[in-house]
N, C-alpha and C positions, 0 to 999 in steps of 0.2 A: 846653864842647861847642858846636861849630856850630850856629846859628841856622837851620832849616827851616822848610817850609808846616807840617810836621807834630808842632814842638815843644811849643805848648801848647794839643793840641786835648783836648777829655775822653776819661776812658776808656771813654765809649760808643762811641768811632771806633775802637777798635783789638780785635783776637780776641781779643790772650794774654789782655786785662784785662776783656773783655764775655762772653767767650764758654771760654778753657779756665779764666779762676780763678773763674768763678761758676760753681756749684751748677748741674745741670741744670734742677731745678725756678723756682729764680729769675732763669730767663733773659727777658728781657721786651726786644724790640726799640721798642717803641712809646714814642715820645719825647713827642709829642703828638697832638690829634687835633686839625680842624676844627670840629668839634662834638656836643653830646654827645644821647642820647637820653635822655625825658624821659617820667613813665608817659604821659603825655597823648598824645603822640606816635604816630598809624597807622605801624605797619612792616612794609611789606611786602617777599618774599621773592623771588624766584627764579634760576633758572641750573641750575648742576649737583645733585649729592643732599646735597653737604657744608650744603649753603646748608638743607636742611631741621634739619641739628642744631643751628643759630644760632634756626629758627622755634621748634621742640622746647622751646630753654631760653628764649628770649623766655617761650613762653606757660607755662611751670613758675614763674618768676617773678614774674608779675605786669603783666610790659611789656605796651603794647598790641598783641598781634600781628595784623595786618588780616586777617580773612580777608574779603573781597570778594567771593566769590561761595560762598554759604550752602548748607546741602543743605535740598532742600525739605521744610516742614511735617511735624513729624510721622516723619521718617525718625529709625531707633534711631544710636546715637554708633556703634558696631559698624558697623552698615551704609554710615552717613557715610564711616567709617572706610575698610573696603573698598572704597568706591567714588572713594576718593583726595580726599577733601571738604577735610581737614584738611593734607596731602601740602605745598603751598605756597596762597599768597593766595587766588593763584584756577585753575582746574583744568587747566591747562597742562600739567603735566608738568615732567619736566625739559628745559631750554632748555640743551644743552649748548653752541651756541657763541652767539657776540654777532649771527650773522646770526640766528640762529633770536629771538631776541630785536628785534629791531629786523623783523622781517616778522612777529611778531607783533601789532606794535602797527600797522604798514599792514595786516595784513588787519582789525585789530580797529576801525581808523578809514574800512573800505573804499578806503584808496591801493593796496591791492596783493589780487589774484583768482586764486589758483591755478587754473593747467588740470586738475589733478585735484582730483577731488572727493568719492571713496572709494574703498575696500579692502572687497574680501571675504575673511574670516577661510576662511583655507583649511581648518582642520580643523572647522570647524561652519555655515558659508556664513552667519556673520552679519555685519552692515555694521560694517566700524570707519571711524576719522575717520585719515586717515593722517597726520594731523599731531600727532595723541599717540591713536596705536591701542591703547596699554594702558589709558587713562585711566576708560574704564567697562569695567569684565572683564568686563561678561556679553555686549555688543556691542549691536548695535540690529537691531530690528525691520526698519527699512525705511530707506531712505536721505533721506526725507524727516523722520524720526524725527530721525536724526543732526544732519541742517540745520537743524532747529529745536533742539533744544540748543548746538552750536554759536552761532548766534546771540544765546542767554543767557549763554552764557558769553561771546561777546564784548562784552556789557553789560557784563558784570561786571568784564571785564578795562578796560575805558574807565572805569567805575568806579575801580578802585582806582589807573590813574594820575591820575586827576584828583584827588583827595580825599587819596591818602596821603601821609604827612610824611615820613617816609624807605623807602627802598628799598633793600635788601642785594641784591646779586647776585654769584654765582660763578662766574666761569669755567671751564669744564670739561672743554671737547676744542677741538679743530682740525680732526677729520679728521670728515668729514660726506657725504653721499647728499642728492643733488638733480634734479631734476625737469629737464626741458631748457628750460624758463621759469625757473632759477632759485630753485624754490620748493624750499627745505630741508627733509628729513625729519626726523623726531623721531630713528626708528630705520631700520635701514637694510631695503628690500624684503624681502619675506621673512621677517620674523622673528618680528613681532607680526599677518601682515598684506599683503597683495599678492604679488604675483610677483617675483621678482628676474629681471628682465631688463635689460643690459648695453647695451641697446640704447635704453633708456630710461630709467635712469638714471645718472647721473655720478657718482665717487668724486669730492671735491674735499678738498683740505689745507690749512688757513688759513693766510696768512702775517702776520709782526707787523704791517703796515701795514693787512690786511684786518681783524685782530681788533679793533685800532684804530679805523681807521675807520667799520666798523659800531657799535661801540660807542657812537662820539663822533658818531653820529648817531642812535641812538636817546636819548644822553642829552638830545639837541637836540629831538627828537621830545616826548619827555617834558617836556622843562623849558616847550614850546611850549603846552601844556594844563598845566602845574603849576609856575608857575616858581617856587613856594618847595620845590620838593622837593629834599631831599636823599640822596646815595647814599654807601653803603656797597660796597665790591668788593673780593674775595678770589677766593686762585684756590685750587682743590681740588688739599689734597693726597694725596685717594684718587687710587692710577694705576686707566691705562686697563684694560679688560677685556681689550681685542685692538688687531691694528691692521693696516688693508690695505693697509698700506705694504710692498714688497717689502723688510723689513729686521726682526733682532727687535725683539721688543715693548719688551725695553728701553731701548734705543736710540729707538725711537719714541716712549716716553711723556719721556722725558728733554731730547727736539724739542720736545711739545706744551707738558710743562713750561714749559721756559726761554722758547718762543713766548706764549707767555700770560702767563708774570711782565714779560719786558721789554713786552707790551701796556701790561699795568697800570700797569707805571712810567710811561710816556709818558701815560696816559691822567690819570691823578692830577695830571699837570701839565700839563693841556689845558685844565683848566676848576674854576671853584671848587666849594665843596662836596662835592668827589668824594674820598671819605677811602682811602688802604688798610689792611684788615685783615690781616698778616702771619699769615695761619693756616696757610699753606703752607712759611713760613720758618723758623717755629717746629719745625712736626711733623719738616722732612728738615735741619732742623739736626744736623752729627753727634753731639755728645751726646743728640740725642733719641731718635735713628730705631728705636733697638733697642724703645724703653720704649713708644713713640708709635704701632708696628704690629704688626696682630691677625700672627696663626701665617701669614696669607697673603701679607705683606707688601705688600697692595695698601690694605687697609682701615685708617679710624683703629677703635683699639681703645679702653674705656671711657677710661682713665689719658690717653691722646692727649687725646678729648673733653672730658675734665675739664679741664684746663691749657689748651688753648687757648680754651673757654668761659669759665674765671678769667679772662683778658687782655681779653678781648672785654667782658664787662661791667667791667671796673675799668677801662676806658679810656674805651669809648663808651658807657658811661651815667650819669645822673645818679645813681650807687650810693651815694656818701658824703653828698649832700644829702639821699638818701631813703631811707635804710638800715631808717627805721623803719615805712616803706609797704610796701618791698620782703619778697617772698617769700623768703626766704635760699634762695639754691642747695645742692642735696644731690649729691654726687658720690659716691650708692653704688655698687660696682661690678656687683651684681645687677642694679639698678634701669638704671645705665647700659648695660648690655649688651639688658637688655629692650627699650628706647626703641631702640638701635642696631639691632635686627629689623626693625622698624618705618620705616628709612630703604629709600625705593622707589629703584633704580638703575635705569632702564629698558633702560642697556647692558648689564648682566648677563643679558639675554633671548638675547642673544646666543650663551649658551654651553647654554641649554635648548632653542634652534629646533631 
């Protein structure tokens, strides 16, 4: 036979031999990593809500999962709980795109001052923070109330970049609600919180260069107060709830998709230490997709969770040097469907407004 670029690469480059003669269960795209986590190791969390099931089995384990901003003194684990203490690191929310992420951390170093600076909850006239208005459910007293939370919690957030040793983060959408300064919404007017008026706020659609670029500037941001921190990114492969693009939803999550995985590629090869987690390649690989989503085909189901949290620690942690420190992972499907309750979606508000 003729001599090719493609005659003796392994059979990890090719489908019939990676992907249709292996077994669905032992499909493992993950060749190497950059570096592995270690119990010692702060890891912290955030992005979309997938990025909460990586926190979930962190701290079922044993790993050290950062939470950074604590709930106060004396509060019950239940009420912590409710009040989103435990949700990610520190009380955020979910940061669905890379901008929300990166004007996180200028509002939280004071480089960047949104013109707004609250919401009244239209059904009960209490203050929210419109930059994660679900984050305390009961809302606030007074707007001065909120401003000073706020500001512990951007302690806390300067906190845990400073001090954490890795950072996982998920990418999660493209399509976002903004302020005429700029300043990103968590969720879009209206839903958790303010008025929806057209006139004052923008619909905006990330493009691959934007998700990029914000990215690879908050990693810069980061690395600027922490420069041994390392990061972990994955893009979610829960789809979208909805989408206010004049086109279906299909089609539109299938954009935000592929716009967020070719980010990542680019991003992984921008800077070092920046690892990808394949959690999204895995789940909509087609021998998975059937096994990998609940009856709604938007959500990972327990079996999905299971398998791709097996890959996530047998890759990126120290599992085999410390097997006998380690909490062994339990992948029951009670227990996983319960813990799967428990993942907050903020865009899910969207179909209850």
């Amino acid at each position: 036979m003729a001599e090719h670029p493609y005659s003796s690469l392994p059979d990890h480059r090719f489908w019939r031999k990676a992907v249709t003669q292996t077994p669905p269960f032992a499909i493992d795209p993950i060749l190497s990593t950059p570096f592995k986590i270690s119990l010692r190791d702060k890891v912290a969390t955030a992005g979309s809500c997938f990025a909460q099931e990586i926190a979930q089995k962190l701290k079922a384990s044993g790993y050290h999962y950062y939470l950074a901003e604590q709930p106060p003194e004396g509060m019950s684990a239940a009420e912590a709980e409710r009040r989103n203490y435990s949700m990610y690191s520190c009380r955020y929310g979910n940061l669905y795109t890379t901008t929300a992420l990166l004007q996180l951390f200028d509002r939280a170093y004071g480089k960047f001052q949104p013109e707004l600076v609250h919401w009244v909850r239209q059904e009960d006239g209490r203050i929210v923070d419109p930059f994660r208005p679900s984050i305390e459910p009961d809302g606030y007293d007074s707007i001065e109330d909120m401003l000073a939370e706020r500001e512990r919690h951007f302690a806390a957030v300067r906190k845990m970049f400073e001090t954490m040793d890795v950072f996982i983060f998920t990418f999660g959408h493209t399509e976002s609600w903004r302020c005429h300064d700029g300043a990103v919404l968590q969720q879009a007017p209206g839903v958790a919180g303010g008025v929806w008026n057209p006139a004052v706020f923008d619909f905006h659609n990330m493009t691959v260069s934007e998700v990029v670029r914000d990215f690879l500037a908050s990693v810069d941001r980061i690395r600027s107060v922490n420069p041994n921190s390392r990061i972990i990114l994955s893009v979610s492969p829960v789809g979208i709830i909805a989408t206010y693009e004049n086109r279906h939803v299909l089609e539109s999550n299938s954009a935000i998709k592929a716009i967020l995985r070719a980010a990542a590629d680019e991003v992984v090869r921008s800077r070092p230490n920046i690892a990808y987690f394949p959690s999204y390649d895995v789940a909509t690989a087609p021998p998975n997709v059937a096994r990998f989503y609940r009856d709604d085909v938007r959500r990972i189901n327990s079996f999905g969770i299971g398998q791709t949290m097996r890959l996530f620690f047998d890759h990126f942690t120290e599992r085999e040097a410390q097997t006998a420190k380690i909490e062994p992972l339990k992948f029951d499907v009670a227990a996983e469907a319960e813990s799967n309750s428990r993942i907050v979606c903020d865009e899910e508000a969207i179909e209850t407004a």
